[in-house]
PLY file of the C-alpha trace (Angstrom):
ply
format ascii 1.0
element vertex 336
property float x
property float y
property float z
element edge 335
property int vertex1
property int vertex2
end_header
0.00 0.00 0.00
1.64 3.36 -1.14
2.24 5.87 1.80
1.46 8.88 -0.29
-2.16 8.40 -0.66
-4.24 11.13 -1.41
-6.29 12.20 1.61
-9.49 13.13 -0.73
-9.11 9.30 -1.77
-9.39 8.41 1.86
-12.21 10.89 2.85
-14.12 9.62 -0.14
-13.23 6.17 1.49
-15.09 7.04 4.63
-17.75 8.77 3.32
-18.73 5.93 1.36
-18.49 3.66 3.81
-20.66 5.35 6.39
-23.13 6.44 4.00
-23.67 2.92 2.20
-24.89 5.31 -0.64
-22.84 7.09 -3.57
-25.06 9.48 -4.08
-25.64 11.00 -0.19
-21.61 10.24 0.06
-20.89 12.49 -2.24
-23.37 15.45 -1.32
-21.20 15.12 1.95
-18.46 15.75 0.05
-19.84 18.44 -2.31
-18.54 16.76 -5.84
-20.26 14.82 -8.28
-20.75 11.33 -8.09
-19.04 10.32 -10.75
-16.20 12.10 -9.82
-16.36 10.35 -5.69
-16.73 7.70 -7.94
-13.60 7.83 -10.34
-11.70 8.01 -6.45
-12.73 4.97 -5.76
-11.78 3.19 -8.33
-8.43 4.78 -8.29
-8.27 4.31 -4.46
-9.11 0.44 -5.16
-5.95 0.64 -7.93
-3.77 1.93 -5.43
-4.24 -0.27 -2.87
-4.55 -3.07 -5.08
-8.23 -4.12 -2.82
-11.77 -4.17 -3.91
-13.30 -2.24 -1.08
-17.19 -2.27 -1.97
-19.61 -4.23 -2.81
-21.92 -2.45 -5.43
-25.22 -3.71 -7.32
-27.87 -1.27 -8.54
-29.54 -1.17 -4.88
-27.12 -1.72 -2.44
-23.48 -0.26 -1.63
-21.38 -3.24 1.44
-17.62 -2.89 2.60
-15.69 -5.68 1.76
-13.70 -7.73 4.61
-10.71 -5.53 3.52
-12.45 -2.45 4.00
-13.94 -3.28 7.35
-10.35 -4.54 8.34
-8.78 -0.54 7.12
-11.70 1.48 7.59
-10.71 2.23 11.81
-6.98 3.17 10.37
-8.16 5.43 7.71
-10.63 6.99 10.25
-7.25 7.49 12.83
-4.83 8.91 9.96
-8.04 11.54 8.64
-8.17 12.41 12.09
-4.55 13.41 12.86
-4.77 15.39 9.59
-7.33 17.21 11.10
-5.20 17.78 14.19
-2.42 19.43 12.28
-4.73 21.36 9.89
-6.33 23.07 13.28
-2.52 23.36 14.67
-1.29 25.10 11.85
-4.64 27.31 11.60
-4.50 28.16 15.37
-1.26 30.63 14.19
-2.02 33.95 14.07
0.62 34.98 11.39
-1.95 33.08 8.30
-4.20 34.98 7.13
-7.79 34.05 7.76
-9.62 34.24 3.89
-13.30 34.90 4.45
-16.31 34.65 1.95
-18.00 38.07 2.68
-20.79 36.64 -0.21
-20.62 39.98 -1.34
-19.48 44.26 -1.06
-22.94 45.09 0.49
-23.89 42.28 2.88
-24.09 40.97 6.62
-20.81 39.36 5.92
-19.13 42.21 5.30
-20.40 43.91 7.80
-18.86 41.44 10.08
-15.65 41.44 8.05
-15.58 45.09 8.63
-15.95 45.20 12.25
-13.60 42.90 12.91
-10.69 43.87 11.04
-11.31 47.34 13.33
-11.08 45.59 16.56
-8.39 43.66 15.33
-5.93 45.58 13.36
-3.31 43.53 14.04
-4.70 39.91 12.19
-4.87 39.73 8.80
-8.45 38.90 6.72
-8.34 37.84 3.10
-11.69 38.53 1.49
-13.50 36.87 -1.24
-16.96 37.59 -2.73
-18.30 34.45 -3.78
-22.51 35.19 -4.46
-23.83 31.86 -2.42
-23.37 29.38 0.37
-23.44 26.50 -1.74
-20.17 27.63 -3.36
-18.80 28.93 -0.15
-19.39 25.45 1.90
-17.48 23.72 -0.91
-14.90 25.57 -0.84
-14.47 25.76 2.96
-14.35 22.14 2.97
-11.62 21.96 0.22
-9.50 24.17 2.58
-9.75 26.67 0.00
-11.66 29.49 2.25
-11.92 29.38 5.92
-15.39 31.23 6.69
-18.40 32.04 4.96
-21.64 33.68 5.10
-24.94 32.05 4.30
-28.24 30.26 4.61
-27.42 27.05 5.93
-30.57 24.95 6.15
-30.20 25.17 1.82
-27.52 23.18 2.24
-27.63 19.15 2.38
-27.19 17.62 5.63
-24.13 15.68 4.64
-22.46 18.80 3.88
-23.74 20.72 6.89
-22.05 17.78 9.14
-18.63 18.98 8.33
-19.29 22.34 9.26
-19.37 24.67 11.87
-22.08 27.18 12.45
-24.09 30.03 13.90
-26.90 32.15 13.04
-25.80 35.72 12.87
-28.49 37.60 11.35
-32.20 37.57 10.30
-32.34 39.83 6.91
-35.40 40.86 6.16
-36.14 39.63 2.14
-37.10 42.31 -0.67
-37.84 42.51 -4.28
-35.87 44.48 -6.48
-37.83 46.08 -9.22
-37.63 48.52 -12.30
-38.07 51.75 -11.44
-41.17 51.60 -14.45
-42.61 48.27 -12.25
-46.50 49.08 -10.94
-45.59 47.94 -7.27
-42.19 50.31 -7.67
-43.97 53.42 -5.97
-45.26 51.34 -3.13
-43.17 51.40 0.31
-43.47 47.86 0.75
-44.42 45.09 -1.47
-46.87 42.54 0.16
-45.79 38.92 -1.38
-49.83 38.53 -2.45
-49.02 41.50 -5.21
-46.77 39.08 -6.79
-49.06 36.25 -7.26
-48.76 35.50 -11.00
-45.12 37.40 -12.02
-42.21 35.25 -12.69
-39.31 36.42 -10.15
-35.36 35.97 -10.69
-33.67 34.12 -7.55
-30.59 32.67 -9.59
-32.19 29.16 -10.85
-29.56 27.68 -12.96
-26.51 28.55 -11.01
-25.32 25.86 -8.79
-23.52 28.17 -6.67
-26.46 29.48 -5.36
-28.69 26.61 -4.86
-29.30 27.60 -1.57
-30.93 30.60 -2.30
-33.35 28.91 -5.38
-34.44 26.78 -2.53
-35.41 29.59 0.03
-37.14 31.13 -3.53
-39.27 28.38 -3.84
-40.24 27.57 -0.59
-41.64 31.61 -0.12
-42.99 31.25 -3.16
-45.22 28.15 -2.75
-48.98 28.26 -2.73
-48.60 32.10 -3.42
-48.97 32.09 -6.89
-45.62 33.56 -7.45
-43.67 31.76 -10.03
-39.82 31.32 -10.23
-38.13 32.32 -13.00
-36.43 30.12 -15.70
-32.69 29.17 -15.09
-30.43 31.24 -16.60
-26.58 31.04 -16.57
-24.48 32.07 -13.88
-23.94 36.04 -13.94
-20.76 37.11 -13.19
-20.11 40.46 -11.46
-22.34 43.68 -10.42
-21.77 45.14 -14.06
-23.46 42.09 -15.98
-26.14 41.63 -13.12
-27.20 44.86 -13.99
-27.05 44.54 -17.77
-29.46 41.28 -18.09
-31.68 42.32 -15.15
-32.79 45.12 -16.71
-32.64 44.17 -20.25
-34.74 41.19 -19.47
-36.74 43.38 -17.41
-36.94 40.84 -14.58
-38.32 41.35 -10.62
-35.33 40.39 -8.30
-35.85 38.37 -4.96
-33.28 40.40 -2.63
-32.23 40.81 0.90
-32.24 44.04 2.76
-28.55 44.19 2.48
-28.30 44.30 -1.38
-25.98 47.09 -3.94
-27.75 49.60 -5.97
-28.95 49.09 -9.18
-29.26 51.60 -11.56
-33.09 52.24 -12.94
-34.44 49.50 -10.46
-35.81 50.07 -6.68
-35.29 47.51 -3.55
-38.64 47.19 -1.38
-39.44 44.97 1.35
-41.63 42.47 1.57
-44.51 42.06 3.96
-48.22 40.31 4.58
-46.12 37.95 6.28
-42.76 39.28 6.47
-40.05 36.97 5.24
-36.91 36.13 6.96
-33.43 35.30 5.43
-31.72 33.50 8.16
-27.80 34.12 7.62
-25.24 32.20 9.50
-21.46 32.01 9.74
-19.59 29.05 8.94
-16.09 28.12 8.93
-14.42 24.39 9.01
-14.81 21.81 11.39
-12.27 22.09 13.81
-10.86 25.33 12.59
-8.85 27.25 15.49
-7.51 30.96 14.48
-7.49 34.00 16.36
-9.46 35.83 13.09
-12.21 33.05 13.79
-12.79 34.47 17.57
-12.74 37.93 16.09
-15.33 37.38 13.74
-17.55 35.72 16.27
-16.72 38.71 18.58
-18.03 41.01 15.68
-20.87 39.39 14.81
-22.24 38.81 18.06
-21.66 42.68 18.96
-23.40 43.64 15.86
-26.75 41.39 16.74
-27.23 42.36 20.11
-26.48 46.33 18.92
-28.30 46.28 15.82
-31.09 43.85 17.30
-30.46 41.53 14.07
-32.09 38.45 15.52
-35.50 39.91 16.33
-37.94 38.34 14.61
-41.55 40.36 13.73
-44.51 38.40 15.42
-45.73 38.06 11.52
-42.12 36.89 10.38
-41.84 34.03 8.11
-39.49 31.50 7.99
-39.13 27.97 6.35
-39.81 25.17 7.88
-36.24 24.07 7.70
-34.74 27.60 8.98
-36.56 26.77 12.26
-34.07 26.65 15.40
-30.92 26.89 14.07
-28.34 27.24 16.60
-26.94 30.53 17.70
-23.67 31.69 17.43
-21.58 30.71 19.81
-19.05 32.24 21.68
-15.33 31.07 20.36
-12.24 30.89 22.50
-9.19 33.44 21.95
-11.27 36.50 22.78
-13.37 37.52 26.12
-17.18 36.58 25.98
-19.33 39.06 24.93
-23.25 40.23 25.62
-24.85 36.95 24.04
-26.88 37.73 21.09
-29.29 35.27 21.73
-32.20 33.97 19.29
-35.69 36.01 20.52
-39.31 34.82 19.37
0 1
1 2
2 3
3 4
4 5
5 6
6 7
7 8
8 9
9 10
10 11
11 12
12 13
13 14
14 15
15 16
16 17
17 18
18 19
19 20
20 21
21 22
22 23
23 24
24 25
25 26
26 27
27 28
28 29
29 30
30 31
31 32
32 33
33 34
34 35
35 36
36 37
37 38
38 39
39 40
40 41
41 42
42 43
43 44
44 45
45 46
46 47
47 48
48 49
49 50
50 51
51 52
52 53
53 54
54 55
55 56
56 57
57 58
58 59
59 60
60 61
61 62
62 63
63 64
64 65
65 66
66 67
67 68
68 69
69 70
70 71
71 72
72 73
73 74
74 75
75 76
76 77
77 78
78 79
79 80
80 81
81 82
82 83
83 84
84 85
85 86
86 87
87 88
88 89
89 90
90 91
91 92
92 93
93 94
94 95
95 96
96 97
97 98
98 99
99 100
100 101
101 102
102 103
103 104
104 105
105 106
106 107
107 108
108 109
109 110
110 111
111 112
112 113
113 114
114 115
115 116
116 117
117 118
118 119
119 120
120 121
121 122
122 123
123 124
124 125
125 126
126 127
127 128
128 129
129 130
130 131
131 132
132 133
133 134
134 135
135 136
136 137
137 138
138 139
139 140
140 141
141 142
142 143
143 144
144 145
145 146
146 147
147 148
148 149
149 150
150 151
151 152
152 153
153 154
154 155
155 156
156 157
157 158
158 159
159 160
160 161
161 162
162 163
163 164
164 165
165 166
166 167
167 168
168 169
169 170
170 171
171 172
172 173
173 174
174 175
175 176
176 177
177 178
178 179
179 180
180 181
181 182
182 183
183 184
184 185
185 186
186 187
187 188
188 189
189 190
190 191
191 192
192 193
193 194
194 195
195 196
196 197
197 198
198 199
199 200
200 201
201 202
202 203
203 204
204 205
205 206
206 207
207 208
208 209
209 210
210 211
211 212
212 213
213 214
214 215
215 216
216 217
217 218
218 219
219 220
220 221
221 222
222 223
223 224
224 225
225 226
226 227
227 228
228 229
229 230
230 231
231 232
232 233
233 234
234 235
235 236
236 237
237 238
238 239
239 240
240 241
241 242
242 243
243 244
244 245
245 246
246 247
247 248
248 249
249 250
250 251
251 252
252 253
253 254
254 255
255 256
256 257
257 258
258 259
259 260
260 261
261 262
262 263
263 264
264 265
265 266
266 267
267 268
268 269
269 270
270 271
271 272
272 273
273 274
274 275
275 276
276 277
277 278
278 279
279 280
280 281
281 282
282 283
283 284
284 285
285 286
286 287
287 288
288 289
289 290
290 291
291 292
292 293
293 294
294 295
295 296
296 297
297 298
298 299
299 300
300 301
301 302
302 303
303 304
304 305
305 306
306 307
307 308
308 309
309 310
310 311
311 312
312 313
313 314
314 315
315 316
316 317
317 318
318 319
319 320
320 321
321 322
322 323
323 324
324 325
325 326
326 327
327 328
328 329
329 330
330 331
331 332
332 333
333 334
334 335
């Protein structure tokens, strides 16, 4: 057996073999199955071992793999060890998803780096969660911004999170739009307009999801996919050339010739949450935390409206939590 095996082989090892199932394996992992399947195979080269048992129904560990899953388990494990040691130093910089310029995450982002002038923040402005998680787990980011009840279960159990904020959702509309001069837009004006909340991008599945769920049994129809848009430039350029309603947040840029109003009749909540790797140890992380809990309990951002909305799945997610390397501070605790 080589000593230079890939550690994605082996976590694609474990995930398979405590899932039983390709497909829910490789959710966990965020790739495609094909591709947690292609490291399989190669895994099974390399070690010159079959190591499942695979019919169209059913996924078993061979004897081998029952005899080297508890090894592989140790060895992922003591990776994780040094990836926290090495994170725990404050001299690397700590790169954080803000999701975007205007946002809750950069708000946080913001706050910190002035309490903390002497860490270092790397920022990135990646539009969704879905994105974000996959690239925390790929050690490519550490922290990111989001709605984390979009996200599948198997890929929420190697995460970390808290709930930060509740934004409150909008529409953003042309400035020509009949509902454009009203203050507020109640959701039952919408019943029968098609409304853009990034179907198509992959990136941002999270979002689609919270899109449809508001939308159901309102009438309100989603609008087709559409590529990926890239940048604040070309968001402008086919949102108003297609002449398309936007669902937003509250915390959302301008856009020329279009308007942002809330919505109401009930009001709808976008729960955001932070999340960084499990695991993860950095003075940045406590700073963040710090931050973000100051700016709730200041700011009031997890207040919820007695007619607030929420889906079913955004229900009692966990607060978040105070993280060692800075004191604790006024807890910024959920509130009915």
């Amino acid at each position: 057996m080589p000593h230079d095996t890939d550690p994605r082989l082996l976590r694609a090892f474990v995930a398979v073999a405590e899932e039983l199932h390709f497909t829910r394996a490789a959710a966990r992992l965020i790739v495609a199955q094909q591709a947690l399947s292609r490291d399989i195979r190669r895994l099974e080269r390399e070690w010159g071992a079959a190591l499942f048992v695979r019919d169209t129904r059913h996924v078993a560990l061979t004897p081998e793999a029952e005899r080297l899953l508890p090894a592989v388990r140790g060895l992922l494990a003591a990776y994780d060890q040094l990836a926290g040691a090495v994170a725990a130093s404050g001299d690397r910089p700590l790169v954080v998803d803000a999701s975007a310029p205007v946002s809750t995450g950069h708000r946080v982002l913001a706050a910190a780096r002035e309490a903390e002038p002497g860490l270092e923040f790397v920022a990135r402005f990646h539009s969704g969660l879905a994105r974000g998680a996959a690239e925390v787990a790929g050690g490519r980011l550490d922290v990111s911004f989001g709605r984390v009840a979009g996200l599948p279960h198997a890929v929420r159990g190697g995460l970390e999170h808290g709930l930060v904020r509740y934004e409150r959702a909008a529409v953003l509309l042309p400035e020509e739009h009949p509902l454009a001069a009203r203050a507020e837009v109640e959701l039952a004006a919408l019943e029968g307009e098609a409304v853009y909340a990034a179907a198509g991008n992959d990136e941002t599945a999270e979002w689609t999801d919270y899109a449809r769920a508001l939308f159901a049994g309102r009438g309100i129809e989603l609008a087709a996919p559409f590529p990926k848009i890239e940048g604040e430039a070309e968001f402008e350029r086919v949102v108003r050339k297609r002449g398309w309603s936007v669902l937003a947040s509250e915390e959302f840029t301008e856009v020329r010739g279009m308007v942002l109003r809330p919505l109401t009749g009930p009001v709808p909540l976008i729960p955001v949450s932070m999340v960084w790797r499990r695991g993860l140890r950095h003075p940045g992380l406590a700073a963040l935390t710090a931050a973000a809990r100051g700016l709730a309990a200041a700011e009031g951002w997890l207040l919820r409206p007695r007619d607030a909305w929420l889906p079913e799945a955004d229900r009692g997610l966990p607060v978040l939590p105070v993280v060692p390397g800075r004191p604790a501070e006024r807890s910024g605790g959920e509130v009915e």
